[in-house]
N, C-alpha and C positions, 0 to 999 in steps of 0.2 A: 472588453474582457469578460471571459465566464467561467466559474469555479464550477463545479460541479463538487460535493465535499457530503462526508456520512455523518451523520447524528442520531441523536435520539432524546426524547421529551423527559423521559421518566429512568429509573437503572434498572427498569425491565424490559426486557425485550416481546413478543410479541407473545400474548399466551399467558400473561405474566411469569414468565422465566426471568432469573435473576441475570441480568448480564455481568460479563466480564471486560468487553473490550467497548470501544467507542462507538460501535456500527449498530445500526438500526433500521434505518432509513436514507434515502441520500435524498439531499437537498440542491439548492443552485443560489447563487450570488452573483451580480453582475458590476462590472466596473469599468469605468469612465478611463481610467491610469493602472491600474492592476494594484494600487495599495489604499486606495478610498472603497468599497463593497457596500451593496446595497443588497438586502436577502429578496430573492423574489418567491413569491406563494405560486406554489404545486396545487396540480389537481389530486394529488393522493391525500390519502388522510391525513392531517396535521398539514396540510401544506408541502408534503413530501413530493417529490419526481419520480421515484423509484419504491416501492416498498414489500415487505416478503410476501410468498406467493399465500393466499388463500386456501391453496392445496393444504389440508392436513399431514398431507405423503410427500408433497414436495421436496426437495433437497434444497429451496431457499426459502420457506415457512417460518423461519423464526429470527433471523435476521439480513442486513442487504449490508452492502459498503463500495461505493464507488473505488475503482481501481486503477482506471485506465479511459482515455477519450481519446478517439482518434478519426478524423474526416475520409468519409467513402468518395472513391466516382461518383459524381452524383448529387454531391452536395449532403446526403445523408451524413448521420454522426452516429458512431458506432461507441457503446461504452459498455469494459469488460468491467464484473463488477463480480466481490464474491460472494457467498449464500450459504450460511447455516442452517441445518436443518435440529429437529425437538431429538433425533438420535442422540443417547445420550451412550459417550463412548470414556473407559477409562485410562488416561494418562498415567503409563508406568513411571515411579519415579515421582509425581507431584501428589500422592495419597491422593485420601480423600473418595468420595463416591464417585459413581460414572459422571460426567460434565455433559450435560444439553447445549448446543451451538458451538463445539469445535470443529466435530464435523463440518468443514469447511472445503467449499468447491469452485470453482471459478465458474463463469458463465458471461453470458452476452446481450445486451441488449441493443436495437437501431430505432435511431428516430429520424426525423424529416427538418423538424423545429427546436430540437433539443429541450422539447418540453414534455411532449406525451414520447413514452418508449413503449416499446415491444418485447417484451422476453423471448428469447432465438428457443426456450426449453431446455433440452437438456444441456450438462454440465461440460465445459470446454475438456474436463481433468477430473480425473477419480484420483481415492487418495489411494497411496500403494494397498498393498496385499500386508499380512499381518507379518511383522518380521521384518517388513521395508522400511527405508528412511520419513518416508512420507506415510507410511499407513495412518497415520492422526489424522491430516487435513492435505491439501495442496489448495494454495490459498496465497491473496494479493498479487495477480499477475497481470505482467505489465510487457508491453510487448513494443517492437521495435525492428524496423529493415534491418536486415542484416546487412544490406548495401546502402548506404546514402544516395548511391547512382542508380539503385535498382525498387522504389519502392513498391515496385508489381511480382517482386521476387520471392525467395523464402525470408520468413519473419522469424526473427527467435524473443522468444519469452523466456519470463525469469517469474518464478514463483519460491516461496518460501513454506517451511513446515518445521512443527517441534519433533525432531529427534527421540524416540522413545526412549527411556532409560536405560533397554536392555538391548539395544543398538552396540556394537563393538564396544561395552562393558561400559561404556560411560555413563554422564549423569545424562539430565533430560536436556536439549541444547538446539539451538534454530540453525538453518542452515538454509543457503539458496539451489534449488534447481533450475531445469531449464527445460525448455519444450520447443521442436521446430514446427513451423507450418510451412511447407511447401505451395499454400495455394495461392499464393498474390497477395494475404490480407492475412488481417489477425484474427481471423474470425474463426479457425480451424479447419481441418482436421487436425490436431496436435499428437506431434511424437514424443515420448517424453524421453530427455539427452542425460539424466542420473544427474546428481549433486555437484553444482560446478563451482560451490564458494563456500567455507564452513568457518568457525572464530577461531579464535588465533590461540596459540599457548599459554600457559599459567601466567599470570601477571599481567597478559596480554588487554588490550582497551576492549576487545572483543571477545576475551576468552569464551564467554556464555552463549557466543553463534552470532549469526547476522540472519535481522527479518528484511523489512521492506525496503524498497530499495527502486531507483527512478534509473534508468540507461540513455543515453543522447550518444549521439556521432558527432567526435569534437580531435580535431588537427589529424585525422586519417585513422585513430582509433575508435572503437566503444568504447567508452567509459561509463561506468556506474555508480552511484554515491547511493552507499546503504547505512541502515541503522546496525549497530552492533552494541553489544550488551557487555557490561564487565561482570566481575565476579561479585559486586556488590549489586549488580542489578540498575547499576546509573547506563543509559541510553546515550548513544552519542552517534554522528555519520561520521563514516568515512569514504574512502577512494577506492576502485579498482580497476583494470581496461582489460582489454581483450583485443589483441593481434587478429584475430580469426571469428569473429563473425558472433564472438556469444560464447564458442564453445570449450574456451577456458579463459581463466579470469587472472589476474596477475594483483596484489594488494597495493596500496602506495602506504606512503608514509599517514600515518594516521593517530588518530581524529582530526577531521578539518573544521567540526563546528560540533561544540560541547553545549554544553543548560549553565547558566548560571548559578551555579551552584554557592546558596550559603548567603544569595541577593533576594532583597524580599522583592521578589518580581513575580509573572506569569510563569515561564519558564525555566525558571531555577531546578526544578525533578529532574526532567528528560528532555531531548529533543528527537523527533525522529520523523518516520513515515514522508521523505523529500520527493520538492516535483519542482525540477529545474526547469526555464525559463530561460532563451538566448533572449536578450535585449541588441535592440539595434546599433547602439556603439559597438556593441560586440562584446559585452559583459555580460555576467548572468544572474537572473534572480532565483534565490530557492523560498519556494515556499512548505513549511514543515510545521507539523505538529510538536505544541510545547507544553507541556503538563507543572503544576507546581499545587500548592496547597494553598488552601483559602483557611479565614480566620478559625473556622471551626474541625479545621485539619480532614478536610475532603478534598479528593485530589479533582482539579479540575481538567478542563484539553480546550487548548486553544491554536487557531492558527496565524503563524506569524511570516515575516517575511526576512531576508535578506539577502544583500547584493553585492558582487564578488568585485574586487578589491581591483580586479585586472581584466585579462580577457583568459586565464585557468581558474579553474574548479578548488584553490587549494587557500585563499583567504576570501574572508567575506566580512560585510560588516551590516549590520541589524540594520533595518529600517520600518519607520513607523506606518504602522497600516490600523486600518477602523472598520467597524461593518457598522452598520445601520439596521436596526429593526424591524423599522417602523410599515416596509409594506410587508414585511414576512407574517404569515398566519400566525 
């Protein structure tokens, strides 16, 4: 087994910018069972596999984050990962002064070994035009056949961005798009298909939008298991498929997996940012991001595991996973 997973050493990102989110750098871990991890040392700086470009102008200068892996003809390994640049752009609705590293863009990289990569250069996706859904960022995309019978066909992707404030009169709010490739891979040229999943009504578990979000082909549908936000700002995934190939989305009954809230544990904050796993009995494991607070009330992020209850997406139950240090830089 092999993670591929984003971090960072310091809560600055590169340039000494202050960050906001988890991404920095992307890392690798490899595993024996997929819930024992053992971190392995990069030739990038810190021991990194990926890190932002050198370019001062770049459009991934200031931070990286793995998003996506997926195997070429060839045996290469192709990973979509996204890239902020020092732009500092301002978010209507969240105050505040311009923010450096929203600006966020998808992009590409191919490797041989899944050790040294390649940056493909420019961005898979611009963020919209000003007044668009996306004009903030287009960012976290994750791509996937639109056929399970066809993986040489068109691919659709799913990316997410924060809604600006003065969008159809609302607050500020996440929501998912979509993008097709007609060339055989994920690799682009990308159409972009407008807003195909946004949070649900007052009260709702999602009212506050849906970000990241993992898709699989499961019993003749798409299905996608995304993070979605409530009004308090607590994290949680849910459900939703797609008849047609990506290009609208249908919700299910939701949250299928909450944070522990209120448990003095790792993940007690949020849960979020999922990447499922079909397991050979034919159940599945999600691997997601779990955030909670340490004694001196800094929130930390970790990743944890769990594995569905049957052979649907709609109970799961926690299981214990480790990583090991000790050969990581």
């Amino acid at each position: 087994w092999q993670m591929w997973y984003y971090g960072r050493a310091t809560d600055e990102w590169a340039n000494g910018v202050s960050a906001f989110l988890p991404t920095g750098a992307v890392g690798l871990a490899e595993s024996a069972d997929g819930l024992h991890w053992v971190k392995v040392a990069g030739v990038e700086a810190g021991g990194a596999f990926l890190t932002p470009s050198q370019d001062p102008d770049a459009w991934d200068n200031l931070h990286v984050g793995v998003t996506d892996v997926h195997s070429l003809p060839g045996g290469s390994l192709l990973m979509l990962y996204l890239g902020g640049s020092k732009e500092a752009v301002e978010a209507d609705g969240l105050g505040g002064a311009p923010i450096a590293g929203m600006r966020m863009r998808p992009g590409a990289a191919v490797s041989r070994n899944g050790r040294e990569w390649e940056k493909r250069g420019a961005p898979l996706l611009e963020p919209g035009l000003p007044g668009e859904w996306d004009s903030l960022f287009a960012s976290w995309l994750r791509a996937v056949p639109q056929s399970i019978d066809q993986p040489d066909g068109p691919w659709i992707a799913t990316y997410h961005a924060l809604q600006p404030a003065d969008i159809e009169g609302t607050a500020p709010c996440w929501a998912v798009g979509a993008a097709l490739c007609r060339a055989g891979h994920p690799l682009g040229p990308y159409e972009k298909l407008g807003r195909v999943l946004e949070g649900g009504g007052v009260g709702s578990w999602d009212e506050q939008g849906i970000g990241t979000r993992h898709m699989l082909h499961h019993k003749g549908e798409l299905w996608m298991m995304y993070e979605g936000v409530d009004a308090k700002g607590t994290h949680a995934l849910g459900l939703a498929k797609s008849a047609d190939g990506g290009f609208t989305w249908r919700k299910q009954a939701g949250p299928v997996f909450e944070p522990r809230t209120g448990a003095p544990v790792w993940d007690s904050k949020n849960v979020g940012t999922p990447w499922l796993v079909r397991l050979k009995d034919g159940r599945f494991r999600l691997y997601y991001i779990g955030t909670g607070k340490d004694v001196d009330g800094k929130i930390n992020y970790a990743i944890g595991a769990a594995e569905s209850i049957d052979d649907g997406l709609e109970r799961w139950k926690r299981v214990k996973s480790t990583v090991d240090m000790k050969d990581a830089s």
